[in-house]
N, C-alpha and C positions, 0 to 999 in steps of 0.2 A: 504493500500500500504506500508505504515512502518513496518508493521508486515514482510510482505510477504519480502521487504528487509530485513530484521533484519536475516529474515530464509536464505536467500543468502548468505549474507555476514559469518553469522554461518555456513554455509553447506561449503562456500568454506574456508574458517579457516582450518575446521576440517578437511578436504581432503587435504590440506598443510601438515597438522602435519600427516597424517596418514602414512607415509613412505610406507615401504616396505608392508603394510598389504593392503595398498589404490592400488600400485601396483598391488598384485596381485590378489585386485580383480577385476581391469581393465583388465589383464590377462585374467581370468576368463568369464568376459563377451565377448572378443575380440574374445576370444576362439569359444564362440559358436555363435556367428556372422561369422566370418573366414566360420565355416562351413556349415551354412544356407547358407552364399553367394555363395561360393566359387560352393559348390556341388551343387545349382540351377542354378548358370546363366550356370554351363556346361552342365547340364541337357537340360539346354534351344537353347544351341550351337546344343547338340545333337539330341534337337527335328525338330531342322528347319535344320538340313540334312540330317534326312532320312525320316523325310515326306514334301518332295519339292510339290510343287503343282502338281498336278494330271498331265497337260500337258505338264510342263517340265522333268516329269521323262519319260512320252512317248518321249517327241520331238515333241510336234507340235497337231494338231486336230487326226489324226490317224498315227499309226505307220505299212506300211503294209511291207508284205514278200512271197515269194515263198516256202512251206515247205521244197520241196524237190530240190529249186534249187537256184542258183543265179537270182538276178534279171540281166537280160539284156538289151541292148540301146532302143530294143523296148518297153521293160515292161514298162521304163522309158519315156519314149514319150508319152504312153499310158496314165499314170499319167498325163502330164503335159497337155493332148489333154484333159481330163473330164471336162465339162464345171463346176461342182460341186468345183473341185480344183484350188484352190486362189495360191498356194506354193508349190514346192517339193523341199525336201533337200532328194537325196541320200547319204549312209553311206556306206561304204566301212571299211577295212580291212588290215590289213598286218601279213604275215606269221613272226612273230617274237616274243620270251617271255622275249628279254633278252637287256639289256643294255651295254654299253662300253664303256669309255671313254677312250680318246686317249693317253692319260698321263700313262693309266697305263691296264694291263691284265688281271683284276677282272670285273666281271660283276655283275649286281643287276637286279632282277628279277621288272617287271611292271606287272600292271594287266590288263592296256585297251590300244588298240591304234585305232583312228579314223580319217580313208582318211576322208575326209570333201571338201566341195566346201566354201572356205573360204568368198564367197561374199554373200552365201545362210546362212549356218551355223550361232547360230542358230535361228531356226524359232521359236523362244518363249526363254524367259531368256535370259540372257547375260553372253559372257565368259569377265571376268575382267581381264586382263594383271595388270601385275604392270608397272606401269608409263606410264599411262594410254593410253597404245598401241590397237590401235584395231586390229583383227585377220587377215583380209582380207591383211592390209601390213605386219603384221608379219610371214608371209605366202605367202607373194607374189613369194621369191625371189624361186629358183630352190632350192632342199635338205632341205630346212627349216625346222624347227618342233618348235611345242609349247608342255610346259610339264609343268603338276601340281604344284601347289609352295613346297608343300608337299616331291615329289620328288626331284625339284630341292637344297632343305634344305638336304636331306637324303646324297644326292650326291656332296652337297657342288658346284653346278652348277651355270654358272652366263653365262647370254646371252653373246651372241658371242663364247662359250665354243660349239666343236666339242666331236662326238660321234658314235658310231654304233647302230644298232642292229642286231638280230643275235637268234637263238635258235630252228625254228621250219624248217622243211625240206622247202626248195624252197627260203629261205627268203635270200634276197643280203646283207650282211655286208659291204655297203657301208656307206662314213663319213656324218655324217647329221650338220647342222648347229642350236642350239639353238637360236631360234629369238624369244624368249615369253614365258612370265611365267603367266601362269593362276593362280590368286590368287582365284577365286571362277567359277563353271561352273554351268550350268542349273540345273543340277540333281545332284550339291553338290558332287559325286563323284569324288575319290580323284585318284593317281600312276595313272594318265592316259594321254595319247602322244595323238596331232592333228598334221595331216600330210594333206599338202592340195593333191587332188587327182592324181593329177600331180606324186607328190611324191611319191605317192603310187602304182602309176602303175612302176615306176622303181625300186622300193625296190620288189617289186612280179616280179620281169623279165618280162616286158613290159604286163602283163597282170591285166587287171581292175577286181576288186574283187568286187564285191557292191553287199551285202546284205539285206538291207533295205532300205526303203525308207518313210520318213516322210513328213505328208501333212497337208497344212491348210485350211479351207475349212468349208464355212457356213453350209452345209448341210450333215453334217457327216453321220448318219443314210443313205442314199440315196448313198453317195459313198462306203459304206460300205456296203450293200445291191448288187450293182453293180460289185465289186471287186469279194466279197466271191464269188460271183454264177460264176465269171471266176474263182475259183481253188485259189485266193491269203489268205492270215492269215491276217488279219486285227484285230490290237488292240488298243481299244479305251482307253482315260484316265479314271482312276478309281480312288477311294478313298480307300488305302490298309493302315490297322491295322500294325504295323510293331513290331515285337515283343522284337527285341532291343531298338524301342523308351520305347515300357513300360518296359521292364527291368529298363532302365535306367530314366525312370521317373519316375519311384517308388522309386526305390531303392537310389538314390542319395538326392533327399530333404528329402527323410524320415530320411537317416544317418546324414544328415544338422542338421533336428530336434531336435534327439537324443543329436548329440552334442551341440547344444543349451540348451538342457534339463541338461545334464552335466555340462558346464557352469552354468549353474542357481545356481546348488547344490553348485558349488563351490564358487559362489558368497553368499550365504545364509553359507556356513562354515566362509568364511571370515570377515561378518559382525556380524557373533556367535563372534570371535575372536577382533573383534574392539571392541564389546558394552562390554566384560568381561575384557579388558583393560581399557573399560571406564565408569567403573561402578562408580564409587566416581562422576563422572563428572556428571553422569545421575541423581542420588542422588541428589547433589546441585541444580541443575536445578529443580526438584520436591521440594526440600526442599523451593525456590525462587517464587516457584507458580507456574511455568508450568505443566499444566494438561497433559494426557495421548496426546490427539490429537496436541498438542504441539509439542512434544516428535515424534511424528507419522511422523507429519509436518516435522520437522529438519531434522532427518533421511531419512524419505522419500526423500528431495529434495537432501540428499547428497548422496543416493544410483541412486538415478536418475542421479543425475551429472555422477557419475563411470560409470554407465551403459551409457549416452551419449559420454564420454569420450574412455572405453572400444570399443563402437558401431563402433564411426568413424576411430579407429586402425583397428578394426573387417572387413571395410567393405573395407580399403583401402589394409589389407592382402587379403583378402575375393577375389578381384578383382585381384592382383599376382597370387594367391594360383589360380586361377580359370585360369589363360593363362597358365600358369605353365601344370595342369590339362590337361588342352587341347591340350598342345604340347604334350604329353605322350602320349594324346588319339590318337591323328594323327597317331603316331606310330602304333598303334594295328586295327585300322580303316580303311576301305576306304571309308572315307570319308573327305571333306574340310569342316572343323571346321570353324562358322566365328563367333568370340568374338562379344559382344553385353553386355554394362555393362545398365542392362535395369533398367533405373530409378525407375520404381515397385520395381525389388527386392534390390537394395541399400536400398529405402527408407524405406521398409518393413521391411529387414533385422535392420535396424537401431532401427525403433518406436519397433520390436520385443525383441532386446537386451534390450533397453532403462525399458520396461514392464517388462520383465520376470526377469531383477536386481530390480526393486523393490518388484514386487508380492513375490521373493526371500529373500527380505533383509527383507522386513514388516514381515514374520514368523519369525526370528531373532529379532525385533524390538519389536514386538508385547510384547514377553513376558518377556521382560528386560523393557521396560516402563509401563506395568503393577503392578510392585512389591512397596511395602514401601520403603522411602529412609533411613529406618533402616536397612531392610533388606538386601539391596546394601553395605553398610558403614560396613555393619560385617564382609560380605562376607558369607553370612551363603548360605545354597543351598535354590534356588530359587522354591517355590512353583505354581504349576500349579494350577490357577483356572478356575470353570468351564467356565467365562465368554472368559478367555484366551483360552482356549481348542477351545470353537465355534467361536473366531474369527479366529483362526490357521485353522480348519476344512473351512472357509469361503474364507478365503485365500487359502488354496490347491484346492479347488473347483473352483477359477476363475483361478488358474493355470492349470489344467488339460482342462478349458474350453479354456481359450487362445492358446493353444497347440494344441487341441482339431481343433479349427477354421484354427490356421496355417496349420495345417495338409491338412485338407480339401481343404484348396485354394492351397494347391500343390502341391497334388497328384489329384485333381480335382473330389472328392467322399467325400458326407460328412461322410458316417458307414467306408469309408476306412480311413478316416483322425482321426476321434475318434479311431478307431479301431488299428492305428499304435502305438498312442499315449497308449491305454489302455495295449495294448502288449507288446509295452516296458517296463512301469512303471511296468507289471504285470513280465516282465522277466526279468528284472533286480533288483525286491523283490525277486523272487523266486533265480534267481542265487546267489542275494547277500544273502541268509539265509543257501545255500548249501557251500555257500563260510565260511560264518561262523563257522557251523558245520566243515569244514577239519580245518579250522584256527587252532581251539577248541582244538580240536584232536590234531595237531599237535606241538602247542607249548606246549604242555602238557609231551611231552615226555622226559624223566628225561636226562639233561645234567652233568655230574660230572665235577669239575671244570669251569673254564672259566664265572667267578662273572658275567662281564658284560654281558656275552649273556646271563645268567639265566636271569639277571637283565630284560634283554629287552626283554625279552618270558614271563614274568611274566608281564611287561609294555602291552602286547598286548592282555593278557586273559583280563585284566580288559577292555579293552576298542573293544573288538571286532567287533560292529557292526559297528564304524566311521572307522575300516581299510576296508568292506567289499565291500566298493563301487570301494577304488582304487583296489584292490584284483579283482574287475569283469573288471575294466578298463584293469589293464595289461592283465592279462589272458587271454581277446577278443583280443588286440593286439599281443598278444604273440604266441598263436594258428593262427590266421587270414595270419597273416604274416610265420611262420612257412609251414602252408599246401601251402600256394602260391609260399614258397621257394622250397620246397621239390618236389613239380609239377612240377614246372616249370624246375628246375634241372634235373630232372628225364628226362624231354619229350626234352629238349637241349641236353642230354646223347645220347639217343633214333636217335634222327637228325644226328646226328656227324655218329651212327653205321648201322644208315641205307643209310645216301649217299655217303659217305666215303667207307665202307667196305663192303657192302650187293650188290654194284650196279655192273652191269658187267663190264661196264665202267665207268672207274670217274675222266677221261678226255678228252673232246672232243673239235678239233680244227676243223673252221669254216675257207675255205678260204686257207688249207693246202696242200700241195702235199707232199702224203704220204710217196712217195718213197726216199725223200730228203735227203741227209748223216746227213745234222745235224740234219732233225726232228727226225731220226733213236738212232743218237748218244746221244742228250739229253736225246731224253724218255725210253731211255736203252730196246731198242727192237722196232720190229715191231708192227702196229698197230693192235688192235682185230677187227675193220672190218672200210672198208670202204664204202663209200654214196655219189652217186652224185646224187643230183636233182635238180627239176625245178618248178616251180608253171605251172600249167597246167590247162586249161579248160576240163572238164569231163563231157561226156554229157550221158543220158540216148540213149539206141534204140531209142525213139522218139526226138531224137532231144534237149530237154530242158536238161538245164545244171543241174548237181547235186552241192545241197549245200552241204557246210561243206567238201568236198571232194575237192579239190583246189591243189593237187601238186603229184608227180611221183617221187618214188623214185628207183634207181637201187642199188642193196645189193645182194651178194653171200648167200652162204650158212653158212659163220661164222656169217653174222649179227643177226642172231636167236641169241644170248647172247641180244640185246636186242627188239629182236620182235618177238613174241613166237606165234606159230602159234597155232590157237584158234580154240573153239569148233564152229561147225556152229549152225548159227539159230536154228535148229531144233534137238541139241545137239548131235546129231555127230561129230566127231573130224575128222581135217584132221592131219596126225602125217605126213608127208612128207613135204620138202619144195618144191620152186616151178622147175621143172624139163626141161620145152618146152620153147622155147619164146613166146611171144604174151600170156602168163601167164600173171593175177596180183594176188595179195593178198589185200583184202578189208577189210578196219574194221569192228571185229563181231559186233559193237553197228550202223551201216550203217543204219539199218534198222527202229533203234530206232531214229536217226538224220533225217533221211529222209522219215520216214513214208509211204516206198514204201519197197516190198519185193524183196531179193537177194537168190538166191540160186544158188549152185554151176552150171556151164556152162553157167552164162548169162553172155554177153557183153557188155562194155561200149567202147563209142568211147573218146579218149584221143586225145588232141592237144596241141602241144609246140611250139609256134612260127608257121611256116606254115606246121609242119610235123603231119600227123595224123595216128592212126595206134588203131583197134578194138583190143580190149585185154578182156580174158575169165578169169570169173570170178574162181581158181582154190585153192581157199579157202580163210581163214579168220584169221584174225589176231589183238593179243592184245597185250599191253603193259605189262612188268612183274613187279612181288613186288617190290618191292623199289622205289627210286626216279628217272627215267630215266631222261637222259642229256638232249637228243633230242628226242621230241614228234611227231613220225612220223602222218601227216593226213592226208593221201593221198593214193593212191595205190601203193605198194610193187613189181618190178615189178626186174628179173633178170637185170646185168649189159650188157647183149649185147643188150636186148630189149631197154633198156634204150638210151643205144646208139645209137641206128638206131632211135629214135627221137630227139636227143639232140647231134649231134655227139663233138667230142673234139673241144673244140675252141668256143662253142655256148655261145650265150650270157643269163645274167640271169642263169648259172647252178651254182650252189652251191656244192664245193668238202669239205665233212667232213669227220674225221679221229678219230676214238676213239680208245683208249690208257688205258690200265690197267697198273695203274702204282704201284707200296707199298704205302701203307697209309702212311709211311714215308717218303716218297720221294713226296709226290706230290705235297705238297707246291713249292720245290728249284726246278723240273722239270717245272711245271707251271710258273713261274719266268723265268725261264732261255728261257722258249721256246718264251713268252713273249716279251723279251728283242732282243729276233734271229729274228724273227717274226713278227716287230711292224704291219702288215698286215691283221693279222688273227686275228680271236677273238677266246678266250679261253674259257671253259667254264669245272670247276673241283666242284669235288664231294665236294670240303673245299667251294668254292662260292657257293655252294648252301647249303650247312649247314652253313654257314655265314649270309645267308639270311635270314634261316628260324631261326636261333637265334637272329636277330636282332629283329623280330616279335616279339619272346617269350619275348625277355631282356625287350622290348616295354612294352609289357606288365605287366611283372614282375617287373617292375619301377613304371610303373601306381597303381596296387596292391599294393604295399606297401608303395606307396605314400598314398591312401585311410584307408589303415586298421593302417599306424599308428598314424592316429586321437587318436585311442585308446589307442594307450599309450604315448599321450601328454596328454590326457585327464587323467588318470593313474596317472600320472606327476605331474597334475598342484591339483588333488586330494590329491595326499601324502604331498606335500607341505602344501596345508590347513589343512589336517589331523596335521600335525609338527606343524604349527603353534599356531592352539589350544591349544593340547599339552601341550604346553611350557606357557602357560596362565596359564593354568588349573593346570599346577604343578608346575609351579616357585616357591613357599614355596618348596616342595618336592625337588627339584633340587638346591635351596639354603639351605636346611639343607646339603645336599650330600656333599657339599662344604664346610660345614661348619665345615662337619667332617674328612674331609681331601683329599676327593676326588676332583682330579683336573679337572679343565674347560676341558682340553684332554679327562680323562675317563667320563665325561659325556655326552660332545659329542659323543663321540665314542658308549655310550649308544644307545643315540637317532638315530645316525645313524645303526648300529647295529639294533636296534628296527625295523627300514624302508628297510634297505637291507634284514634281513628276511623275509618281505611281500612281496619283490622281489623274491627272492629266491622259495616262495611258489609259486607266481602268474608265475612265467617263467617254475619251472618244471612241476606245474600242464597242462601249456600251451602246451609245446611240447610232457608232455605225451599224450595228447589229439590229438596233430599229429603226431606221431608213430600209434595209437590207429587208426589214419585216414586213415593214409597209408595202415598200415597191412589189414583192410577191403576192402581200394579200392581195392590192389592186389589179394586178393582169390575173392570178387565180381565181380570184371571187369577182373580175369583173367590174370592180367598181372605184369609182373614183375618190383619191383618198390625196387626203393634201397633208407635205410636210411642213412641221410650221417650225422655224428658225430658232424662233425667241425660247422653244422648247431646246429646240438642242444645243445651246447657248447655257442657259438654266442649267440643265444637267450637267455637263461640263463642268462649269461652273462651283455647282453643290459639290460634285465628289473630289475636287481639285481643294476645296475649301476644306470637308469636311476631314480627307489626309494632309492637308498643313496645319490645322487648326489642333487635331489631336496630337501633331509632331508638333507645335510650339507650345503646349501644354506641358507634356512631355520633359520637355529639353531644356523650358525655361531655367528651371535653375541649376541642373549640374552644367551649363557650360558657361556661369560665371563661379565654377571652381576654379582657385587659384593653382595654375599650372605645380606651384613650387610641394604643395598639400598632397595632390595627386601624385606626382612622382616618388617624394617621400614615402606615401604611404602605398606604392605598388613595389 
């Protein structure tokens, strides 16, 4: 027990005195902790929200439907009449894509809205409100609605905050009332609105939409059996592969690893860097009688300290780094993230860092407390023997197996966890030996004048293979981040010129009268066409209502800008619009929703409130290239037909106006009509390329949050690179001095030295995405622009971020006084 304190109290001494080098290898270790945690526990966020259990991503024991119709009050009774069925929760619908708050004329796009019976609702899982509201009163009151927490953060929304929606033909822009914030839902999906059913029949102009219907019920099989043979779709829960969990379960702990494996190196350069400062010390110690496993001992327990030290920085970043992550993710996902800091991977993460700083340090260790303590005292070069060689080879081998095992417990494959680990080590020898060879090459190329930079190209032929690891660090960071910039940019570009300028219309008001002086006088002209409709029940000849077919809309002959009449079924084209009343126009994909056949002169019976009226089917119609404003889904039917079922003054009709305004006017038009207007909702070609860039930036935030692991990693490499260095030639560096070269120009050496590995590693990076681009464009065919100020930037960052960690570094051992140095070497 005296021993074992003795080694304490020595391990913690030395890790006092170790300053800036104990630092960074806490760094180091923290580093690839951060990234094992950080990128598994979101791994683990992302696995338990897209594989929910079987029956909450159904809704219940079976989920059934009508292919081709709505369900109706009867089909509904029928349900609840099977003696098999314990529960039925009906779902329902609203015709709307679009958001509005009242404060202001921009809208934001949602993905799901669901009428619900809020005392049914749901029948399996739980929606969690924050302040722990349950749904049934947050939904009691009239206009109520509940919205994702996800949204409500996007929108900066706080209950009690009023809103519209608005965007699809039929749907009422009336004001809703936020009552509830769903922090987590059944099926972890995220941008999604509960409206209770109430609601929903006045936002569809008094008509009840309910498309499905979910049941509970002991005897699945048997009501499923009974259903299909009446004609319904019945689907049961299943256990589905999801290919974004395995993307993302592979790919995120394996990068964890990696960076861990990174970490290690640099913890193993660090501890090269302590024992050659502390070679006299080691010396004395052998010379005093401590044997080799002494020496093992000491070290050992003070690289274990670092690495437990390093661990618990590691895993309290780890745990930031990893919500941080998550909020990003939310952005690009639809999905509700729910944080879980799971005791496994802290602890894991910890005992892994803790191991992998000494299996690292001991190959440092190994063959500094091997040698005579003549041999230390001289300083002569340290000789490899072969006893030392197989304990090195014995140590990388538990390191490759330790790695080896992580691997496997996290990707959950033992040949895939070996396998990640053998691919890496095997691609980053192979990359760092290619990196080599250009180094080689390159500071080889004859510079006339300018001493110091000869100086510091000459500094890096000798020591090539200790820059090639930072050299693979930036590079992957440099390139990674580069092509995610240049995509991402490029397809932002793309959004702006597709809804902004390609669309027929790319301004459409909800709720307007057209004819008005000042909607006139704002949007500097008349409107390119108008649209009144209504949510409508539409039923087949036989009676049964058609789904997905929900609303009537009346449109002259200007609205072809944006409903283009389409080829039929059977690829015939109708090229006329529609000419008689009692006309409609049907969507060409009818047949593909409804799984029943249309062809031109059938009939469907249409009813809006109590007025009904058979309309002939007289052709077919698609939406056109670009992004359209409003998504018409319903039948297309002239303005006087429409009338005679919906006349002026009817309740539930919906008047909308679209406007071709100059792409530079459309912002201060949209504004001003806005502010004329607080009634209508707006909806412009800039909000919806506002929207779709918010996706992209989401994303393009998240990406380059991930890939620049790689150039901290880079980072924290050049630095232990500098470090060494500066051991290894303090003699060298104290002559420089001695002969009249100032602490400034030696610095400026050593930085010099490390901003050219920069400078390599950033233009190799971006010629590699130039080199990206130019292929994606002739392979995928499309035009893709390189932008400058990017590849400038980057350049730039990695040129900075290896001088900046080399002047960190360096600053203060090269205003040691030459005379100090020498004496004491």
């Amino acid at each position: 027990m005296s021993t074992l304190a003795f080694y304490l109290r020595y391990a913690s001494r030395s890790l006092q005195r170790s300053g800036q080098r104990g630092l960074l290898a806490v760094a180091c270790v923290a580093f690839g902790v951060f990234s094992l945690v950080s990128l598994q526990l979101l791994a683990a966020s992302i696995h338990e929200a897209v594989l929910v259990p079987p029956r909450h991503n159904v809704g219940g024991d079976l989920s059934l439907s009508r292919e081709s119709s709505l369900l109706t009050p009867e089909d509904l009774a029928s349900l609840a009449a099977d003696p098999d069925v314990d529960a039925v929760d009906a779902i329902g619908t609203v015709n709307a894509r679009f958001i509005q708050t009242l404060e202001s004329s921009r809208v934001f796009l949602f993905n799901t809205i669901l009428a619900v019976d809020p005392e049914v609702f749901p029948l399996v899982g739980s929606v969690d409100l924050r302040g722990g509201q349950d749904l049934a009163s947050a939904l009691a009151a009239p206009n109520s609605i509940v919205i994702t927490s996800d949204l409500a953060s996007t929108l900066d929304m706080e209950v009690g905050d009023q809103f519209r929606l608005a965007g699809l033909a039929g749907s009422s822009p009336i004001p809703l009332t936020l009552s509830g914030i769903a922090e987590a839902m059944p099926n972890a999906k995220g941008s999604t609105l509960i409206v209770g059913r109430a609601t929903a029949r006045t936002l569809n102009g008094d008509v009840d939409i309910v498309t499905r219907a979910r049941v509970l019920t002991a005897a699945p099989d048997d009501v499923t059996n009974r259903f299909e043979a009446a004609g319904w779709t019945v689907v049961a829960p299943q256990v589905v592969e999801d290919d974004i969990d395995k993307l993302f379960g592979f790919a995120l702990p394996a990068a964890g690893l990696l960076g861990l494996l990174v970490g290690g190196i640099g913890v193993a350069n660090t501890l090269q860097v302590l024992l050659s400062r502390r070679r006299k010390e080691v010396a004395t110690l052998k010379t005093l009688g401590y044997r080799q496993r002494d020496l093992l001992a000491l070290f050992g327990i003070e690289t274990a300290m670092l690495g437990a030290v390093g661990g618990i920085v590691g895993i309290v970043t780890g745990i930031l780094g990893s919500l941080g992550l998550q909020s990003l993710m939310a952005g690009t996902m639809p999905f509700l993230l729910q944080f879980k800091a799971s005791p496994s991977v802290l602890v894991g993460g910890m005992m892994a860092g803790v191991v992998t700083a000494v299996l690292f340090g001991m190959i440092a260790i190994v063959r500094t407390s091997s040698v005579r303590p003549s041999t230390l005292l001289r300083e002569t070069p340290i000789q490899t023997t072969g006893r030392t060689r197989l304990a090195t080879i014995g140590l990388s081998v538990a390191l490759f197996g330790l790695f080896g095992v992580l691997g496997s417990a996290l990707v959950g494959s033992f040949l895939k966890g070996f396998g990640v680990i053998a691919g890496g080590i095997a691609g980053l020898v192979l990359f760092g030996a290619v990196m080599v060879v250009l180094l080689m090459a390159l500071v080889r190329v004859p510079i006339p004048g300018l001493p110091l930079l000869r100086m510091a190209m000459s500094n890096l032929r000798r020591q090539p293979i200790r820059a090639a690891a930072s050299l693979v660090a930036l590079f992957v960071g440099t390139y990674a981040i580069g092509v995610s910039s240049m995509g991402i940019k490029n397809a932002s570009e793309q959004v702006q010129i597709r809804t902004v300028e390609t669309t027929a219309a790319n301004l459409v008001a909800f709720g307007l009268q057209p004819d008005a002086p000042d909607v006139l006088r704002i949007a500097d002209g008349a409107p390119v066409w108008t649209d009144r409709s209504a949510d409508a029940q539409v039923f087949w000849p036989d009676g049964t209502p058609v789904a997905y077919v929900s609303s009537v809309s009346g449109r002259g002959a200007e609205a072809q800008a944006d409903v283009e009449v389409a080829a039929t079924p059977d690829g015939e084209r109708t090229a006329l619009w529609l000419t008689e009343p009692g006309q409609a126009l049907v969507p060409w994909r009818i047949e593909q929703m409804t799984d029943r056949e249309v062809a031109l002169g059938d009939t469907f019976v249409v009813q809006i409130g109590e007025a009904q009226a058979a309309l002939t089917v007289a052709g077919f119609y698609d939406l056109p290239n670009g992004v359209p404003l409003v998504r018409t889904n319903g039948l297309v039917v002239l303005p006087e037909t429409f009338d005679a079922l919906a006349p002026e003054g009817s309740a539930g009709v919906t008047q909308t106006v679209a406007f071709e305004v100059p792409p530079a006017r459309l912002e201060a038009v949209t504004t001003e009509l806005g502010e004329a207007f607080p009634d209508a909702v707006l909806v412009s070609g800039t909000d919806v390329a506002d929207m779709m860039n918010l996706l992209i930036n989401s994303l393009f935030t998240l990406v380059i949050a991930l890939t620049s692991l790689a150039l901290v990693a880079g980072t924290v490499l050049v630095a232990n690179g500098v470090g060494l260095a500066l051991v290894e030639r303090r003699r060298e560096l104290s002559v420089l001095k001695s002969i009249g070269y100032s602490a400034r120009q030696v610095l400026q050496t050593v930085v010099l030295e490390n901003a050219l590995l920069g400078l390599i590693a950033g233009a190799l990076g971006v010629g590699a995405t130039v080199l990206s681009m130019v292929l994606l464009s002739n392979g995928a065919d499309v035009e893709v622009t390189i932008y400058p100020s990017i590849v400038v930037i980057l350049v730039l960052v990695s040129i900075g971020l290896a001088a900046g960690s080399a002047l960190l570094v360096a600053w203060h051992p090269v205003r040691s006084r030459p005379l100090d140095v020498l004496r004491a070497a």
